[in-house]
N, C-alpha and C positions, 0 to 999 in steps of 0.2 A: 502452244508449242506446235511446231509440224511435224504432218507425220508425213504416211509413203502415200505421194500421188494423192493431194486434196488440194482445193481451195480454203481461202480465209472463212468462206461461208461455210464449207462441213464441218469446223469445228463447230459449229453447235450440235450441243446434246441432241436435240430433237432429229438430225441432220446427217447418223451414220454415214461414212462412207464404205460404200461396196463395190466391189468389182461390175464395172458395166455390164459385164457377159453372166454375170449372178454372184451370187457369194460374196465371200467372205476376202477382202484387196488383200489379208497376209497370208491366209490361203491359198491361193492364186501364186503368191510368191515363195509360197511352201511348195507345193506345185510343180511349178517352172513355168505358169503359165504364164509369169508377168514378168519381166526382166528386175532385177536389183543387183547392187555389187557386193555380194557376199564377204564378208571378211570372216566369219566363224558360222562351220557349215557342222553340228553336232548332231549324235539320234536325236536327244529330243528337243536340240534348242539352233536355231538359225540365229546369223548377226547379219542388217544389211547395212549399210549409209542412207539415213532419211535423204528423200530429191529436194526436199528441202529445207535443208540444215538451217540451227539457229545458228551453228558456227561449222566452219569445213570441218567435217571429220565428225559431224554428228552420227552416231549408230543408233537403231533399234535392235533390240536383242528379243525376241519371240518363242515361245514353246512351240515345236511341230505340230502337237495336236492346237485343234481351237478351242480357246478354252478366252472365256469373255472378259472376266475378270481375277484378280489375284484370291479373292473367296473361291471362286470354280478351280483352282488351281490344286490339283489330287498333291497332297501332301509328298508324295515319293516322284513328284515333279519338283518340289522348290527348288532341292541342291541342286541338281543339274541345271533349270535355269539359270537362280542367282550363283552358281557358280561359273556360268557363262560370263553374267552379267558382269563380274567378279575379274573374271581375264581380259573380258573386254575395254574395262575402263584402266586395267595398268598399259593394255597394249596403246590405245588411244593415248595416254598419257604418253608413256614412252617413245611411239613413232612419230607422236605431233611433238614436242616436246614441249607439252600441256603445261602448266603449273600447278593443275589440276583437273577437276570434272567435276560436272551436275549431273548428279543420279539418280531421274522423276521415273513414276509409272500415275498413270492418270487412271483411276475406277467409276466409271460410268460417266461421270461429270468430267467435260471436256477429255474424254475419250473419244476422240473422232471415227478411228476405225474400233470398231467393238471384235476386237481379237489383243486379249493381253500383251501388251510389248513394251518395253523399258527401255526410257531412252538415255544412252550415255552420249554427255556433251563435252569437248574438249574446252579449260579453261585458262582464262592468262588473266593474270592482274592486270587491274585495268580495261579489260576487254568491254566493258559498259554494261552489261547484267548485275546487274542486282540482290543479292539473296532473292527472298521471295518474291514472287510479283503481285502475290495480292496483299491487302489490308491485313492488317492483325486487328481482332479484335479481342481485348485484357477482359478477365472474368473481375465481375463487378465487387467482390468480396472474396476473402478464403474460403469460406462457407459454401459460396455458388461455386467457387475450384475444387471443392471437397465432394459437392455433389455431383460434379460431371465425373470424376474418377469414382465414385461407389456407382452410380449409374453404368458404365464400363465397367466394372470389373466383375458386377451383377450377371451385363449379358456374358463375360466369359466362364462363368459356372457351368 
């Protein structure tokens, strides 16, 4: 997916994208140092329009502080961002007159800028998107489905 100000080539992992002048590119537009078109300006959550949308009307939605991934995310941040997140895609919906949205946030893999940000897409039947875009891979028995969920619920102790 795109994000603010990259090429095809910084979506790789290995390949963050950062502000030329240093830091962090959503910092910078936390800032005011970088130009975006803000749609939802809150204390702790910005909204801008990715420069390059998968479809018009693409947003990113950002916590002010930097914070890299949804794990770093101080729990008396969620509401306020996913409640951003939350106005931004009826507003998207409603001003585009959507038929819906896709509502991703990417954690370290194919996260391009390494500053948390969620992206809401405006969507139409038909529009040629896909559900998922990668492969499904089916657990090979009940058994190995039984143990990836006690596996997970292990590490949530």
């Amino acid at each position: 997916m795109s994000d603010h100000e990259h090429d095809h080539e910084a979506e790789r992992p290995d390949r963050p994208v950062h502000d030329p002048r240093g830091g962090c590119v959503f910092c910078a537009v936390v800032a005011g140092a970088r130009p975006a078109d803000f749609v939802l300006d809150e204390p702790l959550a910005l909204a801008f329009l990715d420069i390059k949308p998968l479809f018009k009307g693409h947003v990113l939605v950002v916590p002010r502080a930097h914070v890299e991934t949804l794990s770093d995310l101080p729990a008396e941040s969620l509401a306020p961002l996913f409640g951003a997140v939350q106005r931004v895609c009826a507003a998207v919906e409603s001003a585009l007159g959507a038929h819906g949205s896709f509502v991703a946030l990417n954690n370290k893999v194919s996260q391009s800028v390494p500053h948390l940000h969620v992206h809401v897409v405006p969507r139409r039947r038909k529009d040629g998107l896909r559900g998922f875009f990668w492969p499904r891979e089916p657990y090979a028995s009940d058994a190995e489905r039984e143990e990836f969920a006690a596996r997970i619920k292990a590490a949530l102790r």
